[in-house]
N, C-alpha and C positions, 0 to 999 in steps of 0.2 A: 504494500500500500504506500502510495509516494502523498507522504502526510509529515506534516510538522510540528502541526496543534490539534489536538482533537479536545472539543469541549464538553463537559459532560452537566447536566440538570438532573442532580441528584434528587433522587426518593427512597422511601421504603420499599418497595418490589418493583418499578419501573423507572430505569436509567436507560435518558433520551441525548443521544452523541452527534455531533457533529464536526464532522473532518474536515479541515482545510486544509493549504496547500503552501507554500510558504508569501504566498500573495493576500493572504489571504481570504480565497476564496473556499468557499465550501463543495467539497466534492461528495462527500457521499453524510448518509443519516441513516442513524441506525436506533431502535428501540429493544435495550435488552432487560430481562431480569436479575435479577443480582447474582446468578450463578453462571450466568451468560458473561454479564462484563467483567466476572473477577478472570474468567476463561479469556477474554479478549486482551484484557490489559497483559495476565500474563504471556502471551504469545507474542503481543506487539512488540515493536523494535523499540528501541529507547526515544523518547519524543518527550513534548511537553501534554501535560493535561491541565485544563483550565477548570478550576471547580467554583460553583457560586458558594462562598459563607453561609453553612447552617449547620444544625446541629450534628451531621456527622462528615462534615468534610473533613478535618480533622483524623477521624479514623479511614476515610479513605484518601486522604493525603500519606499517609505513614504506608498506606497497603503499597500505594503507587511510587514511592519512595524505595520502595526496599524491591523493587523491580527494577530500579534502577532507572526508571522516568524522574523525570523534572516536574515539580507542583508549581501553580499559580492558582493560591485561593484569593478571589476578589471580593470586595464589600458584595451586599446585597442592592443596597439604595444606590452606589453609582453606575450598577450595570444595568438599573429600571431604566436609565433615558436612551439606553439604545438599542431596549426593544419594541420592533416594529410591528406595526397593525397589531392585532388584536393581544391578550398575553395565552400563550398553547407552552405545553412543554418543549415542543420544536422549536418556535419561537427565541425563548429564556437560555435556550441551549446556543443558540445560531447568534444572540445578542452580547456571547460571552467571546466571543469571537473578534469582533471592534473595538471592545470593552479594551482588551489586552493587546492590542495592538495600540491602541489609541496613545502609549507609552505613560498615561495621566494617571493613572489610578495605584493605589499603593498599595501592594499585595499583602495578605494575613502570612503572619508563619503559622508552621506546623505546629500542633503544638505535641508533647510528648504523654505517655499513659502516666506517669508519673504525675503533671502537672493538672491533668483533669480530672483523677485523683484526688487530689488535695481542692480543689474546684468543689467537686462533689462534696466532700466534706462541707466546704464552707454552704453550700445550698440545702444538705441537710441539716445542716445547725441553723439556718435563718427560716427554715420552716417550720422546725420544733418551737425556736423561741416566737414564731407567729401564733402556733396552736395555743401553746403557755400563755401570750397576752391575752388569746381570745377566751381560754376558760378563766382567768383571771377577772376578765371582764366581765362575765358569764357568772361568776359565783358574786362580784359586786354588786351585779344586777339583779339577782335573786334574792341577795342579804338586802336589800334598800326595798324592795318590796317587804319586807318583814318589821320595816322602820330603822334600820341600821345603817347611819351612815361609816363609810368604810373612808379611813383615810387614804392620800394620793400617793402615788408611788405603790412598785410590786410591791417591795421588799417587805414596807410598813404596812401596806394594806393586806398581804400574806399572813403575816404575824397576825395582824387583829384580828379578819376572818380564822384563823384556825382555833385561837383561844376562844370564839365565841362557840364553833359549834365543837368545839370540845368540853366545854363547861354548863354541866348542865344544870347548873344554877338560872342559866339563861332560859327565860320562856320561849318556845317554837315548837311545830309540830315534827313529832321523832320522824315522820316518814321524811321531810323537810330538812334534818339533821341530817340523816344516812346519807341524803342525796347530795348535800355540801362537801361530810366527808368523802363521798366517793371522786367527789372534784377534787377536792385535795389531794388525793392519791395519786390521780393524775395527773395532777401538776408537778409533784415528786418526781415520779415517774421519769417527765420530761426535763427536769432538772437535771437527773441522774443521767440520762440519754446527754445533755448538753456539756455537760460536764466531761462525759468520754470523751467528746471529738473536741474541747478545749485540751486536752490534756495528751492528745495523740497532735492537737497542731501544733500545741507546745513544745513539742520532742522535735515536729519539721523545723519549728523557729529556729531550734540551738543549734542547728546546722548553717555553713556556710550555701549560700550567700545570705539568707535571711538575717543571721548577727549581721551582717553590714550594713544591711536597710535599717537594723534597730537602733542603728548611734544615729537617727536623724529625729529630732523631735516632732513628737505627736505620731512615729510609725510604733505600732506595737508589731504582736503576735499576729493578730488579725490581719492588718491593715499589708504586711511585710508578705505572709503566707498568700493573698491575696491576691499581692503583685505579682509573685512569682507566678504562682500556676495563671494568671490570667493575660501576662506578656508572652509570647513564645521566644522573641529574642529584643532585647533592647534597644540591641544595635541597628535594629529598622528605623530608629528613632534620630533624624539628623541631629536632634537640638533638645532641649527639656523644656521648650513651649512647644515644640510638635507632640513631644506626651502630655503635657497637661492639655493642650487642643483633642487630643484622642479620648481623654476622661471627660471631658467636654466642659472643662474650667476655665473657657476662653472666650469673650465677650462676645456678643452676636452681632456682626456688625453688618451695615445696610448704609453700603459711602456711595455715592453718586459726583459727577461733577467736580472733584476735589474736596468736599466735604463730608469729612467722616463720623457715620453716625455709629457707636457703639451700646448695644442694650444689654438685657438681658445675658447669662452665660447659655452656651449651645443647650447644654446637657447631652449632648452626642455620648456613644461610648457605652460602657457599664457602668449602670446607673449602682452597682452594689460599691464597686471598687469607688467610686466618686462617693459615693455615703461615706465609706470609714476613711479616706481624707477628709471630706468635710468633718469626721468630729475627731479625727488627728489634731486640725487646725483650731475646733475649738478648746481643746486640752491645752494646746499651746498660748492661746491667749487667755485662758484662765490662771496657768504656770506663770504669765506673763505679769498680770494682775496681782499678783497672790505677794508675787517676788519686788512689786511694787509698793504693796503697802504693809511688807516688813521691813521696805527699806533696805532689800538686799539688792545687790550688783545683777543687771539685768544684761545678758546678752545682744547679738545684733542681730537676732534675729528678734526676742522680743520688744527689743527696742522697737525697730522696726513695725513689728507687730501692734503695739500700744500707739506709737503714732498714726498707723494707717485707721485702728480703731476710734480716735480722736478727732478725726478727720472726717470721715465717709461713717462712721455705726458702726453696731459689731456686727454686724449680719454681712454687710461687704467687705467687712476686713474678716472675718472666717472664709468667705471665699476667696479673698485676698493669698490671704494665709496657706490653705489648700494647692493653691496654683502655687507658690511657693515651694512645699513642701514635696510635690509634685517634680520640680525642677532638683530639686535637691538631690532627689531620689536615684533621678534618672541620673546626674554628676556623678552620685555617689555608684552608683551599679558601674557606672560605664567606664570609671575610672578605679575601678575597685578599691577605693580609701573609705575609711570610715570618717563619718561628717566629722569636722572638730568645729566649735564655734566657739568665739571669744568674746570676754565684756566689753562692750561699747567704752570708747576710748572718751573721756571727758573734752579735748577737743576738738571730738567731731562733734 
């Protein structure tokens, strides 16, 4: 087959291919099922394959890699504008084709089993503690019908829901009681489940490269385990506003004419990995805060930090702060030094 790029629009049981030439033009299409194209890839000569980003191109990037083909995984949203007429899986296939020649678009790395791994982890731990707020919410709501106001926060309002329906000096109906403790149980339960996967990422953190993410302030356990398995290589990254534009902590800007208007931040990217910088950033300027009104030596970073918040509010200077943090990160990875920051010099 005289092919260069074959594109492929990945599915669950129908993968829709399209062959071109090194002009590329499209010479043949083909519709196979999953046990048809692992047979195809493996026979074919070494070429490039072009895959759209979803949730398993990754795993057929590594199949296609270790056949010793060449991967280009592409965003999803820039290869929509250069699909023509209608959208068919022929179509989305034939559109990946321009897409990648077009030389604009910036390809996903691969990522490794290791890294989606640790992925998974962090997705089963943000659904657990979803469920935990929701029967939390679920037993406050149930106690307040009963006339029981429940103070704010889990921690506090945990504690006083469980001494009510453990104390049965408290008036309520027993069937009413069992039914609270049996929430309680459950929310144990899911403590105990969250608890694990803190304590297995804790073990990924104390490994290199994660200790070097964590000498940057405001990156914990979380936020560091995070980066890793959600970057595939850093080095895709020309600069550290091209990564904090990737988490989507870069202003949204709309310039016409030579005048530049700057809004809102994108929020492009992963919206998870952008949460735990945003509350990196607010750790940081609480540390900031705290180290100011003890009247302790403040670095230049919080320096920095308490000025921007002085300025603009804390809400733009936590995202301030984030994009920051964000850059730091990317220094610190790419040049493999651990951050060092020093106190603001009295005459700066």
């Amino acid at each position: 087959m005289n092919s260069t790029t074959i594109a492929v629009d990945l599915a669950k049981s129908v993968f829709q291919l399209s062959v071109a030439n090194e002009r590329g033009r499209i010479l043949e299409r083909h519709s196979f099922t999953r046990s048809q194209f692992e047979r195809f890839f493996s026979t074919q000569s070494k070429t490039e394959f072009i895959l759209e980003a979803c949730g398993t191109a990754h795993y057929w990037g590594r199949q296609l890699l270790a056949h010793g083909h060449s991967v280009a995984i592409l965003p999803a949203q820039y290869v929509r504008p250069f699909v023509r007429r209608t959208k068919t899986d022929c179509h989305d296939a034939d559109a990946l084709i321009p897409a990648r020649r077009s030389g604009e678009i910036p390809t996903v790395g691969v990522k490794n089993c290791e890294q989606q791994a640790v992925m998974a982890l962090h997705s089963v731990r943000a659904a657990r503690m979803k469920t935990r707020t929701a029967r939390i919410n679920l037993l406050r709501g149930i106690l307040s019908e009963q006339g029981f106001v429940i103070a704010q926060g889990a921690k506090r309002g945990l504690l006083q829901m469980a001494k009510l329906l453990h104390d049965n000096s408290v008036e309520m109906p027993e069937m009413f009681r069992e039914c609270g403790r049996a929430i309680l149980e459950e929310i144990a339960d899911l403590e105990n489940a969250i608890g694990v996967i803190e304590l297995r990422l804790k073990e990924i953190a104390s490994q290199e490269p994660a200790q070097l993410l964590r000498t940057v302030p405001g990156i914990g356990v979380l936020t560091a385990t995070a980066t890793l398995a959600s970057v595939a290589s850093i080095h895709s990254f020309r600069s550290g506003r091209r990564f904090a534009s990737w988490m989507g902590l870069t202003p949204r800007e709309h310039s016409s004419g030579g005048r530049q208007r700057l809004g809102r931040i994108t929020k492009n990217g992963d919206a998870y990995l952008r949460c735990l910088f945003t509350h990196g950033a607010r750790s940081v300027l609480l540390c900031a805060k705290k180290r100011r009104t003890a009247k302790r030596s403040l670095t230049r970073l919080q320096t920095w930090a308490l000025e921007v918040d002085a300025r603009r509010g804390h809400n733009k200077a936590t995202i301030a702060v984030a994009n920051k943090l964000a850059r730091i990160v990317w220094a610190v990875w790419t040049q493999e030094r651990p951050y060092q920051d020093y106190p603001k010099r009295e005459n700066q």
